[in-house]
PLY file of the C-alpha trace (Angstrom):
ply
format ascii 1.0
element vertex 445
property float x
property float y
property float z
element edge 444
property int vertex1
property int vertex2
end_header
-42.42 -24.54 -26.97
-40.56 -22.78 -23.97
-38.25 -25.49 -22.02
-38.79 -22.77 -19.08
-41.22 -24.38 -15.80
-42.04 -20.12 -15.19
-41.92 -18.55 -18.53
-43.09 -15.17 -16.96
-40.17 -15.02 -14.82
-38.50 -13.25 -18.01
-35.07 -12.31 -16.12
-32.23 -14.49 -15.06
-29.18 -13.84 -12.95
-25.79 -15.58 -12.78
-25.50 -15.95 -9.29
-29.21 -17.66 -8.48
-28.35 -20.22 -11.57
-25.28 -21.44 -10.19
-25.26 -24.59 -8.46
-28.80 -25.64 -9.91
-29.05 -29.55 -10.06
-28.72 -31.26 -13.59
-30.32 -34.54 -14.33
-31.35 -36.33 -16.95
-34.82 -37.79 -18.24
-34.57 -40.70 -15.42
-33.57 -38.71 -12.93
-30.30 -39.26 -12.74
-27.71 -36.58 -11.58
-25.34 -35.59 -13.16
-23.94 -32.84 -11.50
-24.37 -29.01 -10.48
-24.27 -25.78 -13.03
-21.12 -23.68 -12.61
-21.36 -21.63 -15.45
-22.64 -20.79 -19.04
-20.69 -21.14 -22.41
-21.90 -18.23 -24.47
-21.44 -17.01 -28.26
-19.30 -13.56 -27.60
-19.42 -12.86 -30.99
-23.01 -11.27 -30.39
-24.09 -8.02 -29.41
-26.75 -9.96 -26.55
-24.73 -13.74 -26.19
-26.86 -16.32 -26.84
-26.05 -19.24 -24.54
-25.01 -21.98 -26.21
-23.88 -24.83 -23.48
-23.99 -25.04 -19.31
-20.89 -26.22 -17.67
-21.28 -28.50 -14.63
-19.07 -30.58 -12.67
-19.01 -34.32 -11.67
-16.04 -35.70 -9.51
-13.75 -32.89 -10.00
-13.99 -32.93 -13.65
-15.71 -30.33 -15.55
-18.40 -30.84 -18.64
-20.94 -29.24 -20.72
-23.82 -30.12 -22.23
-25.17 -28.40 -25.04
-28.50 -25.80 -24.21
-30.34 -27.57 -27.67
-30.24 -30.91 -25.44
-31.99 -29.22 -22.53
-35.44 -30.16 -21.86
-36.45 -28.25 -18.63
-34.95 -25.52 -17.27
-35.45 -23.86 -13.59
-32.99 -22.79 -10.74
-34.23 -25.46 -8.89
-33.49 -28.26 -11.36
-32.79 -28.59 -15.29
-33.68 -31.53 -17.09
-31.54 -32.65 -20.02
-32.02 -35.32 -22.68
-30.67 -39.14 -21.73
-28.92 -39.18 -24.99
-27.28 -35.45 -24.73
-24.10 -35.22 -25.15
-21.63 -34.55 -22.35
-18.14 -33.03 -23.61
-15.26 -33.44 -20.87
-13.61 -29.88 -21.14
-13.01 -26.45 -19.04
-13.89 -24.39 -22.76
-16.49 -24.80 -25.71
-15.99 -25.36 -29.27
-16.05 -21.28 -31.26
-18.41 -21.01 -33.48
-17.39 -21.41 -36.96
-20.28 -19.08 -38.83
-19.31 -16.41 -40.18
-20.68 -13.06 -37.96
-22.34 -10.05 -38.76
-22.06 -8.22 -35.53
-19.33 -8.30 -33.61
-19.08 -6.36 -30.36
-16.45 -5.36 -27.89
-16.11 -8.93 -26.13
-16.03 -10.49 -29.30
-13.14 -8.93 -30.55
-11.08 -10.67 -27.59
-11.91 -14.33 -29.42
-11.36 -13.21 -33.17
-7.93 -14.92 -34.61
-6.42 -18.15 -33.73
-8.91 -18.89 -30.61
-10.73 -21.93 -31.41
-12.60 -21.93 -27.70
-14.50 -20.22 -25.95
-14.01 -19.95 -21.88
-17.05 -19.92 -19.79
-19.07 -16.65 -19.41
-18.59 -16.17 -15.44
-14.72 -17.14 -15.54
-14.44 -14.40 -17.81
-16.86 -11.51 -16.26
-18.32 -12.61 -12.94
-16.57 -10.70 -10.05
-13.57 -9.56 -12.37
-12.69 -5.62 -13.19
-14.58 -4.93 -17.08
-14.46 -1.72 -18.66
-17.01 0.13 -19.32
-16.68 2.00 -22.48
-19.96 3.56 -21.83
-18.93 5.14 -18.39
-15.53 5.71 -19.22
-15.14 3.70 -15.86
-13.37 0.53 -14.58
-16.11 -1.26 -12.15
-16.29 -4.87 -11.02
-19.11 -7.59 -11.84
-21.04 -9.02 -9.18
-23.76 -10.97 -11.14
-24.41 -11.19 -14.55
-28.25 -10.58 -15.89
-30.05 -13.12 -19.08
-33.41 -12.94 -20.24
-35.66 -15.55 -22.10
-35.89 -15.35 -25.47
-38.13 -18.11 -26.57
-36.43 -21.73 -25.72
-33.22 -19.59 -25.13
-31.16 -17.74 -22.79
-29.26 -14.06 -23.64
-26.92 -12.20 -21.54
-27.98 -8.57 -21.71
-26.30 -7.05 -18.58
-23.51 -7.19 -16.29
-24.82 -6.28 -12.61
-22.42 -3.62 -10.79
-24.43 -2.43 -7.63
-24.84 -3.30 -4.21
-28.15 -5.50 -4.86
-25.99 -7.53 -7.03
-23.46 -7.90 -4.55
-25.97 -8.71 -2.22
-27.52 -11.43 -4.57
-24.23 -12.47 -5.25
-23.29 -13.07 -1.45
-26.47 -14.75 -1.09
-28.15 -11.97 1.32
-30.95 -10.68 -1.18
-33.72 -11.93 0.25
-32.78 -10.87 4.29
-31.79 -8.22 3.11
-35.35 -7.55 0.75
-37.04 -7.92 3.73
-35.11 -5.71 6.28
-35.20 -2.52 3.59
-38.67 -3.40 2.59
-39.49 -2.77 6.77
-37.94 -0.22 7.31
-38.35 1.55 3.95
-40.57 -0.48 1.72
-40.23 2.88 -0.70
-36.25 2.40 -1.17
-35.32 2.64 -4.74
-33.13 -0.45 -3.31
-35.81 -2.77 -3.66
-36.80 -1.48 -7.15
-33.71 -0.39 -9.05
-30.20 -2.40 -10.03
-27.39 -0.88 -11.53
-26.86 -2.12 -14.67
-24.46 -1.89 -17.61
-25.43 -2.86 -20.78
-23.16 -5.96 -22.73
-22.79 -3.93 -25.54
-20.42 -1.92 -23.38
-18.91 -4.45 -21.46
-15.17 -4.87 -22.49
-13.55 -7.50 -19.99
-10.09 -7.65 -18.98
-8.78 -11.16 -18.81
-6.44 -12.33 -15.97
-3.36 -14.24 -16.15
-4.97 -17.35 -15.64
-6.96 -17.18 -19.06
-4.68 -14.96 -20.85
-4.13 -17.38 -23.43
-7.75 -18.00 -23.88
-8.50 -14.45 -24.55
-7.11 -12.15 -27.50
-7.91 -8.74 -26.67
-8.14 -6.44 -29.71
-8.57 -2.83 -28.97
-9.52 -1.89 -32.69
-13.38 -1.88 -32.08
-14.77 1.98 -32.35
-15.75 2.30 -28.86
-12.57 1.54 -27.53
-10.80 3.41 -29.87
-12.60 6.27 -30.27
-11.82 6.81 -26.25
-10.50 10.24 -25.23
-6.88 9.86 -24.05
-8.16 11.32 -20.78
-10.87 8.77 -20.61
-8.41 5.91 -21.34
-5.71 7.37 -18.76
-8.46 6.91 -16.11
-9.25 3.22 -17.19
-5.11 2.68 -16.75
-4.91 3.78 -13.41
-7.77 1.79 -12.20
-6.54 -1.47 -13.35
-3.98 -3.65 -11.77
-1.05 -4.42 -13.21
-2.15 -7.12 -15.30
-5.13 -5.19 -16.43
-3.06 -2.34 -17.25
-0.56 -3.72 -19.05
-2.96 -6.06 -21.24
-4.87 -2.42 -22.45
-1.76 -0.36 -22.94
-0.35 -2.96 -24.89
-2.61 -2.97 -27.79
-3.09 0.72 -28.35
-0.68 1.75 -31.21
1.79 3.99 -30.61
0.12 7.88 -31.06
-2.53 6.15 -28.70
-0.54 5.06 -26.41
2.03 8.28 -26.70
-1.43 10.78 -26.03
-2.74 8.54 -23.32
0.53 8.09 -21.44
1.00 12.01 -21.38
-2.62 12.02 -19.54
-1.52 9.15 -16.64
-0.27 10.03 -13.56
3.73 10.61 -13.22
4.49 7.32 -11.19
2.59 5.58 -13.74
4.02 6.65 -17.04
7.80 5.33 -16.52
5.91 2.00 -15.38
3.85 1.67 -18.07
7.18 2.36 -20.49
9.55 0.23 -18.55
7.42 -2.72 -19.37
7.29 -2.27 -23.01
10.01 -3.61 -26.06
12.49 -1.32 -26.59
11.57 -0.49 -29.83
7.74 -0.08 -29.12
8.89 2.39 -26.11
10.88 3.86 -28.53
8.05 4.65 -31.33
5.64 5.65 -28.05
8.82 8.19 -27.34
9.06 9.53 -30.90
4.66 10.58 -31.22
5.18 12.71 -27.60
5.93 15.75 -26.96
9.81 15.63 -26.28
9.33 17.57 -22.82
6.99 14.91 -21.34
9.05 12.09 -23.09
12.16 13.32 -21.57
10.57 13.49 -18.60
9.67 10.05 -18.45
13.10 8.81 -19.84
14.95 10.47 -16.74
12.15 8.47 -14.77
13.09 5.68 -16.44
17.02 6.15 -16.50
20.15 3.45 -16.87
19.96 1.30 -19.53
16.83 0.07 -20.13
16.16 4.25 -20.91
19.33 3.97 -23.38
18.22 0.73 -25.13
14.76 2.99 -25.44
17.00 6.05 -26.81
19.01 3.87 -29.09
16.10 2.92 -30.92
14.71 6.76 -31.68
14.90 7.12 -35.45
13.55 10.39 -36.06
16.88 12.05 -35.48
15.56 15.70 -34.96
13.15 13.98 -32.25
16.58 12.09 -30.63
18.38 15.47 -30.63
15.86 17.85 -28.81
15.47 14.51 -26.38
19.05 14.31 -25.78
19.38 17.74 -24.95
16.44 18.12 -22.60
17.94 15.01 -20.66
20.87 17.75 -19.78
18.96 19.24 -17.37
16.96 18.56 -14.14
13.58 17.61 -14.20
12.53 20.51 -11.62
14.17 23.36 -13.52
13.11 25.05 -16.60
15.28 23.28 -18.61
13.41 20.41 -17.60
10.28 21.66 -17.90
10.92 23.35 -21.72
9.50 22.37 -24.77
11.50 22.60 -27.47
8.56 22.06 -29.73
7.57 26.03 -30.61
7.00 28.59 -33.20
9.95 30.44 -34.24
10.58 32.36 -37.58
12.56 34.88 -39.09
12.54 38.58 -38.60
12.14 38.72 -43.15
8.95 36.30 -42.98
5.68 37.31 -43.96
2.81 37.07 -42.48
1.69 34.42 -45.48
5.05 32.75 -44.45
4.26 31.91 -40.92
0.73 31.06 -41.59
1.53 28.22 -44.20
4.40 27.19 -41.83
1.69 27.17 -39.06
-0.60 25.07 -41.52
2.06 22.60 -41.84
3.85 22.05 -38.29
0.81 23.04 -36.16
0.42 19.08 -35.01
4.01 19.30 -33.83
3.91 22.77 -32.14
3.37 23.22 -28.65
1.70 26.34 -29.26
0.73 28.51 -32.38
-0.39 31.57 -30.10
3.35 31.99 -29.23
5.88 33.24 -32.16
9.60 33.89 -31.63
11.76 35.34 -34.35
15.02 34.29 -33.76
18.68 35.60 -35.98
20.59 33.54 -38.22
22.14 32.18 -35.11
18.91 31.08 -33.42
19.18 34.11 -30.77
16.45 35.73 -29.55
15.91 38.85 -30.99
11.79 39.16 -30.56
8.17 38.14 -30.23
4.37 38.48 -31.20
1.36 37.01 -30.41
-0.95 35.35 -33.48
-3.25 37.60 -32.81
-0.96 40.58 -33.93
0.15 39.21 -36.45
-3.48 38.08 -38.33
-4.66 41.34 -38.13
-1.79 42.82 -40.43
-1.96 42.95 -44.43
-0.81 39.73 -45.99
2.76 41.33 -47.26
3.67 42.60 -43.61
7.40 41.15 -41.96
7.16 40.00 -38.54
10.51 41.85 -37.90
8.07 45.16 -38.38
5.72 44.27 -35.81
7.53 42.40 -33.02
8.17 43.35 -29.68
12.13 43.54 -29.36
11.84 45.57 -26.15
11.65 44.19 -22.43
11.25 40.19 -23.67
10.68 38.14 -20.36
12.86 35.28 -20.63
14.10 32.57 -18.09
17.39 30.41 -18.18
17.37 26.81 -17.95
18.66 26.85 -14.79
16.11 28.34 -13.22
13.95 26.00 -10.29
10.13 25.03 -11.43
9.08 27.80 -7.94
11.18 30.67 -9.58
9.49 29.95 -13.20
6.13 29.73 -11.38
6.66 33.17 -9.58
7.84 34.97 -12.58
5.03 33.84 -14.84
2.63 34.89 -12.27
4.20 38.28 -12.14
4.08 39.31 -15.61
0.80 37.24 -16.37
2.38 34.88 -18.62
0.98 32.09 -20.05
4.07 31.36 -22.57
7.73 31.99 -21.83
10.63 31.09 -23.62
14.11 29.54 -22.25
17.65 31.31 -23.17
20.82 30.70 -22.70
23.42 32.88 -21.41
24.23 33.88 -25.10
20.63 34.63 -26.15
20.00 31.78 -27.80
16.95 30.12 -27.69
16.75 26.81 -26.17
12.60 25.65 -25.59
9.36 27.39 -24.52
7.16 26.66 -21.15
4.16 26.94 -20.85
1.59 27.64 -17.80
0.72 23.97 -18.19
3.96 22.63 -18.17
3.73 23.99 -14.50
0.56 23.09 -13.24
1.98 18.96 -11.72
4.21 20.57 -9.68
1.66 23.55 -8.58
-1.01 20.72 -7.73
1.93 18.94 -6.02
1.64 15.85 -8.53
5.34 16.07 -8.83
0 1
1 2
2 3
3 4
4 5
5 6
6 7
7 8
8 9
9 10
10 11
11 12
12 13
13 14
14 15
15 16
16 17
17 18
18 19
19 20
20 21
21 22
22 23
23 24
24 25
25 26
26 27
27 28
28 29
29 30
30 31
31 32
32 33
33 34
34 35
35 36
36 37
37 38
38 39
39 40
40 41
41 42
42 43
43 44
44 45
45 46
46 47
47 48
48 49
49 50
50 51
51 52
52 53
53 54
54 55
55 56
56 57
57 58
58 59
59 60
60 61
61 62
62 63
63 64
64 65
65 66
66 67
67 68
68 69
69 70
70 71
71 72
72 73
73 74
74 75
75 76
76 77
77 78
78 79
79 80
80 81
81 82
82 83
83 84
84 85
85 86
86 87
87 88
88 89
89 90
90 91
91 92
92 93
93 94
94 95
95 96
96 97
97 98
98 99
99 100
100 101
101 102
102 103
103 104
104 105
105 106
106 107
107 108
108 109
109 110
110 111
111 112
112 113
113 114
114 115
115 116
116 117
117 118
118 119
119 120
120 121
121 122
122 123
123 124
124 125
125 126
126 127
127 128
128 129
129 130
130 131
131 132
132 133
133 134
134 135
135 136
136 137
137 138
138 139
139 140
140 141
141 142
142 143
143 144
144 145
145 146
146 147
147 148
148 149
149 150
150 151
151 152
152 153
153 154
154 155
155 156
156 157
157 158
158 159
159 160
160 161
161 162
162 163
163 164
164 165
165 166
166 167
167 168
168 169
169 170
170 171
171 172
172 173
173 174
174 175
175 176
176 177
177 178
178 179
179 180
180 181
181 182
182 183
183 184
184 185
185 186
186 187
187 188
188 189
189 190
190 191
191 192
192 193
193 194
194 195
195 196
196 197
197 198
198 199
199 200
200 201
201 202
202 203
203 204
204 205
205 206
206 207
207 208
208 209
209 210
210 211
211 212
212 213
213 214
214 215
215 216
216 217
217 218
218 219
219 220
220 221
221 222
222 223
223 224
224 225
225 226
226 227
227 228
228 229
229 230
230 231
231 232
232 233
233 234
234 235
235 236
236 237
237 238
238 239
239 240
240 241
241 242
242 243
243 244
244 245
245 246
246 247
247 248
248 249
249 250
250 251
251 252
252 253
253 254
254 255
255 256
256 257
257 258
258 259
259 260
260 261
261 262
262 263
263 264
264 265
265 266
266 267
267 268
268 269
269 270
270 271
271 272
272 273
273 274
274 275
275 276
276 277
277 278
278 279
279 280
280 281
281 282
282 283
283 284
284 285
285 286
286 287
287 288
288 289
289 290
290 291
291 292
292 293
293 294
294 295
295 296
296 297
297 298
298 299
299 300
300 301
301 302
302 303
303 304
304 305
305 306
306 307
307 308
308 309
309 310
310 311
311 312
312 313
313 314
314 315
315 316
316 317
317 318
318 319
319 320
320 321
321 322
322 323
323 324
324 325
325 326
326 327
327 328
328 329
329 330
330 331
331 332
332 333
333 334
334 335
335 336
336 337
337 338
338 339
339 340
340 341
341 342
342 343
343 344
344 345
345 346
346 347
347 348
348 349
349 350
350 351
351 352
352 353
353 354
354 355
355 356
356 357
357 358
358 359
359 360
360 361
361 362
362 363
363 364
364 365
365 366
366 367
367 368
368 369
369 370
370 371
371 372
372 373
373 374
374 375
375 376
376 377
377 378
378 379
379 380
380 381
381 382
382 383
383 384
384 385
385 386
386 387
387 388
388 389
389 390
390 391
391 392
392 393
393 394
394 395
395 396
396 397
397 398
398 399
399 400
400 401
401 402
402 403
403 404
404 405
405 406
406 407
407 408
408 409
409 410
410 411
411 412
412 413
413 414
414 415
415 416
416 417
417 418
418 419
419 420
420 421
421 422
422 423
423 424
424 425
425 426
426 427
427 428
428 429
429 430
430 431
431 432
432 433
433 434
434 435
435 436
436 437
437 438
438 439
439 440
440 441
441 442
442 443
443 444
């Protein structure tokens, strides 16, 4: 049997449930609802407890010792149970399902924090939206003799409700345009795809863990958004618990102010493995940013020594020149290689190159000495040397020296989309490319 007075009324929202009266079988009070105590560690929470509070102090009472239940009054057993605490009891049953929110309880939490504290007018992410947005009510249903959470409420009719308004404000729309899809439609976002971010007040209530498939599985793009829609706290908690070729590929995507920020805040030696999965232009980049010696302590703890080098010697130059702007992660080969030579060396450093569309053949000495495009070379026979096919003649080159407006102009002269960097004795020092250009072009710089 249903302990709901209008079982029809199937839906249930946060914000009309709060501050129902709670009373027992003789009509005693007992105090007001402030919240629900939920089991996170299902897809829909089933709601295991209300919260109330009487003289200050805050309770629960379990929802099996509920009798009647309405937003104008809920009835609980005499002989229920009242526990004196601000959290619930976790469950201790072993789970089949576990969804985003969950993750945030699995470890060493042994309580749960109430539903709204966590949610209810707080930033979530929405994994499904790629989107930060903030909760103003939070939507149940009936499911027999129990309550689920199914929704978290995001658009202006749940901030109305929220505020209190709905019903003026029902009326005045339905007046003046009792067809509004106002009156008819709430923007919702599913709980499967709710991820909330905690705030310092309940950070040590919360474990976030980032490892679920729908967080992880997050373009780096996607994720850079989330970042730089957070606050701090927000920010920090996310970027925290992405490993380190997550973090490295996400931090690349965030906007320049935000990268050194986001790095600053991190141990040494975590900042340091971020460092080591970029691409050494960007991560110099952000280490000049950074600077003093909270960037040394970062390049002191570099242990890929080829990485530390081409870092070190990108730091040389200013970040506006094309020194600064190089990458010093490109294609180069040797005049003797074959084209079966460049192709299994492509198979195995493509990850690390910049670009594979770009090949330099450089002497003994690492100079210069000429170029070709993939393309050329893929449409020779197997056995051909790259030194027979390269261009040797008119190379367009810049020195490291050069400003980021001077690189810009040349590359749109001659059409390039690749360049390479020498120094004043040919050698070759890094590669730019169009992209490399485009944050100062859009004036993100």
């Amino acid at each position: 049997m249903s302990i709901f007075k209008n079982f029809y009324d199937i839906q249930i929202h946060f914000s009309n449930a709060l501050g129902t009266k709670i009373v027992n079988e003789d009509g005693v009070k007992l105090g007001k609802l402030c919240d629900f105590f939920v089991d996170y560690e299902e897809v829909y929470p089933l709601v295991l407890a209300v919260q109330f509070k009487r003289s200050g102090q805050s309770f629960y009472i379990s929802w099996n010792d509920i009798i009647e239940y309405s937003h104008k009054k809920i009835i609980v057993k005499n002989n229920s149970f009242h526990g004196r605490s601000r959290t619930y009891p976790k469950a201790t049953t072993n789970k089949v399902i576990t969804p985003i929110l969950a993750n945030q309880f699995i470890g060493d939490t042994v309580e749960y924090p109430p539903l709204g504290k966590i949610v209810l007018d707080r930033q979530i992410v929405d994994t499904a939206g790629k989107k930060v947005v903030r909760v103003n009510d939070i939507q149940m249903i009936k499911a027999g003799s129990n309550l689920r959470v199914t929704h978290a409420a995001i658009g202006l009719r749940s901030m109305m409700r929220r505020l209190g308004y709905e019903p003026a404000i029902d009326k005045i729309v339905g007046m003046v345009r009792p067809k509004s899809k106002y009156l008819s439609s709430e923007t919702l976002i599913n709980w499967k795809y709710v991820h909330a971010i905690p705030n310092k007040s309940i950070q040590s209530s919360v474990k976030l863990n980032l490892s679920n498939e729908d967080i992880k599985e997050l373009h780096p793009a996607d994720l850079a958004d989330i970042l730089e829609d957070l606050d701090s706290h927000g920010r920090e908690i996310i970027f925290n618990n992405l490993d380190a070729k997550t973090a490295a590929e996400t931090l690349s995507e965030v906007d320049d102010e935000l990268q050194a920020t986001l790095l600053k805040n991190e141990d040494p030696e975590r900042a340091a493995d971020i460092i080591e999965e970029m691409d050494t232009d960007d991560a110099a980049d952000i280490l000049n940013e950074i600077g003093g010696q909270r960037a040394e302590d970062i390049i002191s703890r570099i242990e890929d020594d080829e990485i530390l080098e081409e870092i070190q010697e990108l730091l040389v130059y200013q970040e506006n020149t094309a020194g600064g702007l190089m990458s010093t992660e490109y294609l180069y080969v040797n005049k003797n290689d074959t084209k079966v030579d460049i192709l299994e060396k492509i198979q195995e450093e493509h990850e690390d190159l910049e670009t594979v569309y770009a090949i330099y053949v450089v002497d003994s000495d690492h100079k210069l000495i000429g170029h070709c495009s993939l393309r050329q070379l893929i449409t020779q026979k197997e056995n051909i040397q790259v030194g027979e096919i390269m261009n040797t003649k008119d190379i367009k080159t810049l020195k490291p020296d050069a400003h980021w407006k001077e690189v810009a102009s040349f590359m749109s002269k001659y059409n390039l989309i690749y360049t390479p960097v020498i120094d004043e004795s040919n050698e070759l020092l890094g590669m730019i490319s169009i992209d490399d250009l485009l944050p100062w072009l859009l004036n993100e710089r």
